[in-house]
N, C-alpha and C positions, 0 to 999 in steps of 0.2 A: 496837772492831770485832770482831765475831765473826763465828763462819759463819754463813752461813743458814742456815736450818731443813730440812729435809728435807720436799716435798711428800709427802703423803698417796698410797700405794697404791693404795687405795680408797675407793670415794666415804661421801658425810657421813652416810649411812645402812649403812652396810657395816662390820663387824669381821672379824678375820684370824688364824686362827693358822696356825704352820706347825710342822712336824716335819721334821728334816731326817736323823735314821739310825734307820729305820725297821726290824728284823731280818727281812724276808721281802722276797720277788722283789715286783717293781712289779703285776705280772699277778695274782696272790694278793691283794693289796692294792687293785687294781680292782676285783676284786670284792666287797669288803665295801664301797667308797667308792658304787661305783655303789646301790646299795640302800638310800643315806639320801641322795641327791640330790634336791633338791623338797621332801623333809619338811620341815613345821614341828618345830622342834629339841626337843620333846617327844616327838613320833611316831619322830625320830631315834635318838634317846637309850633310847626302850624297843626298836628293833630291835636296837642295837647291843649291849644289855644282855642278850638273847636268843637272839642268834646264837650259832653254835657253832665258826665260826671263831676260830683264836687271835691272830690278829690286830685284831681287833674290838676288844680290851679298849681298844691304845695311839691307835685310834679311836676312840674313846669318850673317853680322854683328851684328844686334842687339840679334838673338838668341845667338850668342856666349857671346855675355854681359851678359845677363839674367844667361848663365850657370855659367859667373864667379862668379858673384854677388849668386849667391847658395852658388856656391863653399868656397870662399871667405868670403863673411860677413855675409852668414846665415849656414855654415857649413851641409850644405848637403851632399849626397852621389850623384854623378855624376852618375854612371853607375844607377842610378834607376829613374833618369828624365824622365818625357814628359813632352810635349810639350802642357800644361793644356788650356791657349786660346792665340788665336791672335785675335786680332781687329784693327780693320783700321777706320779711322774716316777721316773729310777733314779737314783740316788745310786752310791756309790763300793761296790767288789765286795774281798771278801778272796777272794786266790789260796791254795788250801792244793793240797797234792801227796799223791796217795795211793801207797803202794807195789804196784806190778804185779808179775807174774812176769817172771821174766830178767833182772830187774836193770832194769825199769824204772820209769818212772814217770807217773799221771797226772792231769793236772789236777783239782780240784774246784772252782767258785767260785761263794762266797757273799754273794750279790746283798745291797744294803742300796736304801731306795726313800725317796723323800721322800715326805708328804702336805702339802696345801695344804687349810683349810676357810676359806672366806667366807660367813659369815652375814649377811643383810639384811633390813631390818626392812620387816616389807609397809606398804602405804599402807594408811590408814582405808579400810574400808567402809563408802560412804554409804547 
């Protein structure tokens, strides 16, 4: 007797990656996620290799996961991916303290974000 299996996240056409300590605020990180939503994952892949944000690159990284894990362990077809959602959410913030004048002190905090990508394979066109 063992455990059961863990149902599936996502449906029998869908793969997933995630990223979970992402080094920028979630709102920075929306905005490169919003701009390859809808792409087909080649259309994706050259925006994100062209953008000029510095966040892009570790997006670009996690879409390329997402496309192996298709590829790979749920055997998909590559050339029929897009790029089905990105979501960005906040993750955990380092507190650091700056020195003020008089002897005080003030906050700085550095936002960490998670990304989510699902890719899904479109249906034939007949």
């Amino acid at each position: 007797m063992g455990k059961t299996a863990n149902p599936r996240r996502v449906a029998e056409n869908e793969a997933l990656a995630v990223a979970r300590r992402i080094r920028v605020g979630a709102q920075k990180l929306n905005l490169v996620a919003q701009s390859i939503r809808g792409l087909d994952v080649n259309g994706a892949l050259a925006t994100l290799t062209f953008s000029k944000r510095r966040v892009s690159n570790d997006v670009k990284k996690v879409l390329q996961s997402a496309i192996a894990n298709a590829e790979n362990n749920h055997q998909l077809d590559v050339d029929r991916l897009y790029v089905a959602e990105a979501s960005v959410g906040r993750s955990m913030v380092l507190r650091r303290f700056r020195a003020r004048a008089r002897g005080r002190g003030a906050s700085i905090q550095k936002p960490f974000s998670r990304l989510r990508i699902v890719v899904r394979e479109r249906a034939e066109a007949e």
